[in-house]
N, CA, C and O of each residue as an XYZ file, in Angstrom:
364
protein
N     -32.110     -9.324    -12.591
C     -31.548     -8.249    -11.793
C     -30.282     -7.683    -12.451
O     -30.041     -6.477    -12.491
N     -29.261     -8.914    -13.113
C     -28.055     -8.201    -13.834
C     -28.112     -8.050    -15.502
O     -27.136     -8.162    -16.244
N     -29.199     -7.828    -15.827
C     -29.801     -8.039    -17.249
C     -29.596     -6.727    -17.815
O     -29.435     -6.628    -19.032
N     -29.582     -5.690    -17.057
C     -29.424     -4.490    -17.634
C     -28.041     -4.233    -18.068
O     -28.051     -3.408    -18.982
N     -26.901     -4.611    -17.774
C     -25.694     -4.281    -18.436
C     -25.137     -5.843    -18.767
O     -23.909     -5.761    -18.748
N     -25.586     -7.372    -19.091
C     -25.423     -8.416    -19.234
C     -24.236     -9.050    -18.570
O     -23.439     -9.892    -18.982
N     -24.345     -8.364    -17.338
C     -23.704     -8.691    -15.912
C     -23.758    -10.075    -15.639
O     -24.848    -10.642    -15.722
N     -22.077    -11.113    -15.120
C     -22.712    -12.309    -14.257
C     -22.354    -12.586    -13.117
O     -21.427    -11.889    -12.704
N     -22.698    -13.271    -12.506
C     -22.690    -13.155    -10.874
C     -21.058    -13.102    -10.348
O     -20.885    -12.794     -9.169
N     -19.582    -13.463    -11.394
C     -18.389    -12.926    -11.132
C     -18.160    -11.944    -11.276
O     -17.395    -11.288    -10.569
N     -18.831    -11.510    -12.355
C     -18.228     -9.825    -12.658
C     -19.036     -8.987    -11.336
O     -18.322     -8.409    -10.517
N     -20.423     -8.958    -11.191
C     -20.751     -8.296     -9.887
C     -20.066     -8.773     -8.890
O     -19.964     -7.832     -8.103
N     -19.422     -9.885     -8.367
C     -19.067     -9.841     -7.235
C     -17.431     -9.383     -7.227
O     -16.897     -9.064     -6.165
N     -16.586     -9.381     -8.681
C     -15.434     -8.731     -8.299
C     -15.905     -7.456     -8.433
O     -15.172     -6.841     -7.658
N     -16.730     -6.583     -8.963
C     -16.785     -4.920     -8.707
C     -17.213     -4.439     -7.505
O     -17.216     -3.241     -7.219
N     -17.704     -5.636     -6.536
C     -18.590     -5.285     -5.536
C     -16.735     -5.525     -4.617
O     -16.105     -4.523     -4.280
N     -16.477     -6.182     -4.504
C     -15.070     -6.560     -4.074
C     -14.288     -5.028     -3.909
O     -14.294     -4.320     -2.902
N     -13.647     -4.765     -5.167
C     -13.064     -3.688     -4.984
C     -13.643     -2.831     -4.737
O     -12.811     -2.042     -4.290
N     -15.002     -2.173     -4.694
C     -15.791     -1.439     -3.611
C     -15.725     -1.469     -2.373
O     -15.275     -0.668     -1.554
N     -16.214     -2.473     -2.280
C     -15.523     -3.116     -0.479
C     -14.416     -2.827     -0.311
O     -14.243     -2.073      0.647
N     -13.443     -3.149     -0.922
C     -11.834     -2.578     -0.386
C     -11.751     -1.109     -0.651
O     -11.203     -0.541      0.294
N     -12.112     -0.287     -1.626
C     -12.318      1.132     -1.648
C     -12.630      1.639     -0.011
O     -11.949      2.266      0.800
N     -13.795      1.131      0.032
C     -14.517      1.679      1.507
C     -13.719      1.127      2.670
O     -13.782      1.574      3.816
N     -13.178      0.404      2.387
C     -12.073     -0.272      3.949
C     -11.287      0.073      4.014
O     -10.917      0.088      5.188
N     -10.265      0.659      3.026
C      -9.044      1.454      2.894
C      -9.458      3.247      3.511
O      -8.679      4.022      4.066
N     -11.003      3.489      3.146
C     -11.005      5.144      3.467
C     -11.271      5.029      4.887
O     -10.788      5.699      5.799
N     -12.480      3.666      4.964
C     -12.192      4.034      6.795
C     -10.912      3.966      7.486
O     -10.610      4.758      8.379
N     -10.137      3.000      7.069
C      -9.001      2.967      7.454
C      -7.919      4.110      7.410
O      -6.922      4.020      8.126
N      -8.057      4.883      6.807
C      -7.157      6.157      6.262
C      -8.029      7.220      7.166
O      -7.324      7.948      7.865
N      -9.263      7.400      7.252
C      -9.417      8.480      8.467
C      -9.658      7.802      9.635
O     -10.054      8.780     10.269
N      -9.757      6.578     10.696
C      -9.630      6.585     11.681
C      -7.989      6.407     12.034
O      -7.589      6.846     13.113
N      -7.167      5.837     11.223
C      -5.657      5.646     11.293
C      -5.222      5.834     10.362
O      -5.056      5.148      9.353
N      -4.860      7.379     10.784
C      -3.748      7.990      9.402
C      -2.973      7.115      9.848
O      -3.040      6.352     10.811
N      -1.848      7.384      8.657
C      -0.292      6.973      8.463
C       0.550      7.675      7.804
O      -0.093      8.627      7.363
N       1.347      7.734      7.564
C       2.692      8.609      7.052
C       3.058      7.764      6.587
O       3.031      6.617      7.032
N       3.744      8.349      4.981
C       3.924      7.235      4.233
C       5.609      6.583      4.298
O       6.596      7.261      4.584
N       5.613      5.555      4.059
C       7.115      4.913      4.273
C       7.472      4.982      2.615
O       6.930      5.383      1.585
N       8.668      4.366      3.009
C       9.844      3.755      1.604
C      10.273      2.439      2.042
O      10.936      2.060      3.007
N       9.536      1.657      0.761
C       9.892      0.449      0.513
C      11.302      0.481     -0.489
O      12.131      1.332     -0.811
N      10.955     -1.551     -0.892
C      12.111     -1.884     -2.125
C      12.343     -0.901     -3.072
O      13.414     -0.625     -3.612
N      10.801     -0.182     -3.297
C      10.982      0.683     -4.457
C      11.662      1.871     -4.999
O      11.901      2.427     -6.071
N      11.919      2.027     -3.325
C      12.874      3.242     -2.888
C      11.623      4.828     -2.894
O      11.958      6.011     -2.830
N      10.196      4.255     -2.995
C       9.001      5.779     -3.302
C       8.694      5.362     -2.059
O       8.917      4.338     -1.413
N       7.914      6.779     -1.790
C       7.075      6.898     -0.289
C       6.043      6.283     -0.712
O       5.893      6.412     -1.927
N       4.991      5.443     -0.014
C       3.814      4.649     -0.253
C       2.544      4.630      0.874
O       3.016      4.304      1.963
N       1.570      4.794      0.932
C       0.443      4.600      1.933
C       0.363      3.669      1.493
O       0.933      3.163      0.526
N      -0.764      3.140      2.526
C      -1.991      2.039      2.383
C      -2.801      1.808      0.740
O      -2.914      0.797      0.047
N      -3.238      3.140      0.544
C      -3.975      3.319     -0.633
C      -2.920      3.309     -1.773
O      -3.342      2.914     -2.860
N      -1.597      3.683     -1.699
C      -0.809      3.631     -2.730
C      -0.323      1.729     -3.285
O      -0.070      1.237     -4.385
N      -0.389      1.130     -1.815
C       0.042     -0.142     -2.210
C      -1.035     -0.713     -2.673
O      -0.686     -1.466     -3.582
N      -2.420     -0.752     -2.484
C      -3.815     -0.890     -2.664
C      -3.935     -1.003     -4.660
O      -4.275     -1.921     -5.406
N      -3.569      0.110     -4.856
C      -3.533      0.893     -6.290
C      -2.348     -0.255     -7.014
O      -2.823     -0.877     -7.964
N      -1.178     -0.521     -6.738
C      -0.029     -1.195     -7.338
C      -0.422     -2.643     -7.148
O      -0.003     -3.428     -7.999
N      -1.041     -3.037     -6.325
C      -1.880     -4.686     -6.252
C      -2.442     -4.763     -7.099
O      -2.279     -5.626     -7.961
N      -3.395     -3.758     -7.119
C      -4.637     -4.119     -8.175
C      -4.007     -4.103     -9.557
O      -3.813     -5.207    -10.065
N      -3.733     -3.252    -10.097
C      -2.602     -3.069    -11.083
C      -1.638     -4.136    -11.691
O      -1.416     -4.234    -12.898
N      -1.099     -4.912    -10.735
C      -0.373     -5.483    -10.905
C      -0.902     -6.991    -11.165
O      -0.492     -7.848    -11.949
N      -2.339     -7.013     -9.890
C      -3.084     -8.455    -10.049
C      -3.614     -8.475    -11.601
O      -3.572     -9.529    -12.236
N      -4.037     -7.453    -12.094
C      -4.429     -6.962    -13.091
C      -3.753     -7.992    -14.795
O      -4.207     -8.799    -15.607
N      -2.334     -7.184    -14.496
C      -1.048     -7.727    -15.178
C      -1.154     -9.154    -15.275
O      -1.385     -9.826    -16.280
N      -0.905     -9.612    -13.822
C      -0.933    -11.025    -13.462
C      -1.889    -11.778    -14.136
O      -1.483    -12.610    -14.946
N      -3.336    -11.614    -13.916
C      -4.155    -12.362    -14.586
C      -4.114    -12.078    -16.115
O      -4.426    -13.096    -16.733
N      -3.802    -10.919    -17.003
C      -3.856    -11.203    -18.483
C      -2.772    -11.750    -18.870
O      -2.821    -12.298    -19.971
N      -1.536    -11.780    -18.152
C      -0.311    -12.689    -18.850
C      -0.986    -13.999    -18.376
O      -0.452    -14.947    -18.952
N      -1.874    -14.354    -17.615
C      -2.033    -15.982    -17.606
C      -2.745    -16.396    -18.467
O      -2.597    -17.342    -19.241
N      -3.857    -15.397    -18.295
C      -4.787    -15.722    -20.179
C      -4.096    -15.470    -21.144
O      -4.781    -15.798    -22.112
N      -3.097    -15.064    -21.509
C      -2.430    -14.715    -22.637
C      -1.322    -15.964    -23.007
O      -1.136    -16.214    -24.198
N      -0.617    -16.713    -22.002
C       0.128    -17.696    -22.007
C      -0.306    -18.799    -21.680
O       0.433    -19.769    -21.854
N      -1.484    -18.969    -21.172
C      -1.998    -19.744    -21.330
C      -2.017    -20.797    -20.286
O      -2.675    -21.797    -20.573
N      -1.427    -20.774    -19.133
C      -0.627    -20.949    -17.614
C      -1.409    -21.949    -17.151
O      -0.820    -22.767    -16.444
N      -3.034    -22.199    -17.417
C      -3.974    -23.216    -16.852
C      -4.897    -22.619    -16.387
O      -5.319    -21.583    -16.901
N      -5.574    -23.336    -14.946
C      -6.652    -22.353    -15.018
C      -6.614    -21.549    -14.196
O      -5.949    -21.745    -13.179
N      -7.436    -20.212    -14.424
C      -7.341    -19.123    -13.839
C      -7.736    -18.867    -12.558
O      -7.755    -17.661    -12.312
N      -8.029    -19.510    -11.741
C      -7.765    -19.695    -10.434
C      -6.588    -19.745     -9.565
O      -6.414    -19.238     -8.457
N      -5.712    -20.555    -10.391
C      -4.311    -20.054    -10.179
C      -3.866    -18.996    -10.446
O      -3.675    -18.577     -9.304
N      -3.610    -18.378    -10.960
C      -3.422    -16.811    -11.204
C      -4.288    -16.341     -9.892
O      -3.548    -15.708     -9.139
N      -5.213    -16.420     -9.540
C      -5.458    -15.483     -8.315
C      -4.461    -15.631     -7.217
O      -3.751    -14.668     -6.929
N      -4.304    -17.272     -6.300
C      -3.080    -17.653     -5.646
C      -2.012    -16.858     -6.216
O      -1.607    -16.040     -5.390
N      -1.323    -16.793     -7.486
C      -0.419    -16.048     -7.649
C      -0.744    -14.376     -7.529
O       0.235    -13.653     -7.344
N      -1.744    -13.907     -7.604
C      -2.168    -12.379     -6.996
C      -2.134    -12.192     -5.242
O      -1.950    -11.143     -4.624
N      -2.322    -13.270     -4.807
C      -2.930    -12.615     -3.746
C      -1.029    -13.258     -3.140
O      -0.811    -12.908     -1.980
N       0.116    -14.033     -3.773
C       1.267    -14.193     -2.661
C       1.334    -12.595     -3.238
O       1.400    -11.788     -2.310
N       1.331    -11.904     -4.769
C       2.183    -10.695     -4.942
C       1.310     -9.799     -4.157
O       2.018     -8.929     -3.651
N      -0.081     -9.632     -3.808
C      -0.650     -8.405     -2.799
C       0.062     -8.874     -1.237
O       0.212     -8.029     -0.355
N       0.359     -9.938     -1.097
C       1.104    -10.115      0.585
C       2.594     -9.324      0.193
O       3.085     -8.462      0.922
N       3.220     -9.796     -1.125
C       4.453     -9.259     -0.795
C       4.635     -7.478     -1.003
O       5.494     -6.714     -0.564
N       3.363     -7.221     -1.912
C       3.493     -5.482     -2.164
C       2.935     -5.107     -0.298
O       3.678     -4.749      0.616
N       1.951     -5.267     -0.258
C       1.845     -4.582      1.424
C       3.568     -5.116      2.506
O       4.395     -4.532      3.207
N       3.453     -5.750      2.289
C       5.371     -6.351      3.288
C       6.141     -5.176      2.903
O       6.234     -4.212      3.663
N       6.837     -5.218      1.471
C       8.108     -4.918      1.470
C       7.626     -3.563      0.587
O       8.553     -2.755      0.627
N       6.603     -3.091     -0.121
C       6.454     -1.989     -1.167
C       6.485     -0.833     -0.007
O       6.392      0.354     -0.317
């Protein structure tokens, strides 16, 4: 079934992931707008803006752990998901 682009069952399930959050963020954005605030950063931010700087940032997070070498990469997610609690809090 994932033979056509030599897909494995992590890589489909993180693209299927951020799909899922794609589509939960738009329902979320047209049944409850919001107006955007100012965080630490001192910028105005939505839902979808902090959404965008997580990923981004989880992004970051996981190649400096493969890159330094930190252990295993499971940790690095724990460390993604305290920085996606603290970007939705305070961003």
């Amino acid at each position: 079934m994932l033979d056509w682009m030599a897909w494995t069952w992590p890589t489909a399930t993180f693209f299927l992931v951020i799909a899922g959050l794609l589509l939960t963020f738009t329902i979320l954005a047209v049944k409850y707008p919001e107006t955007p605030r100012t965080g630490i950063l001192r910028i105005e931010t939505t839902r979808g803006d902090r959404l965008f700087i997580t990923l981004l940032g989880s992004a970051f997070i996981n190649l400096a752990w493969l890159g330094l070498d930190l252990g295993p990469q499971y940790f690095a997610l724990l460390v993604c998901l305290v920085f996606a609690a603290a970007v939705f809090r305070w961003v």
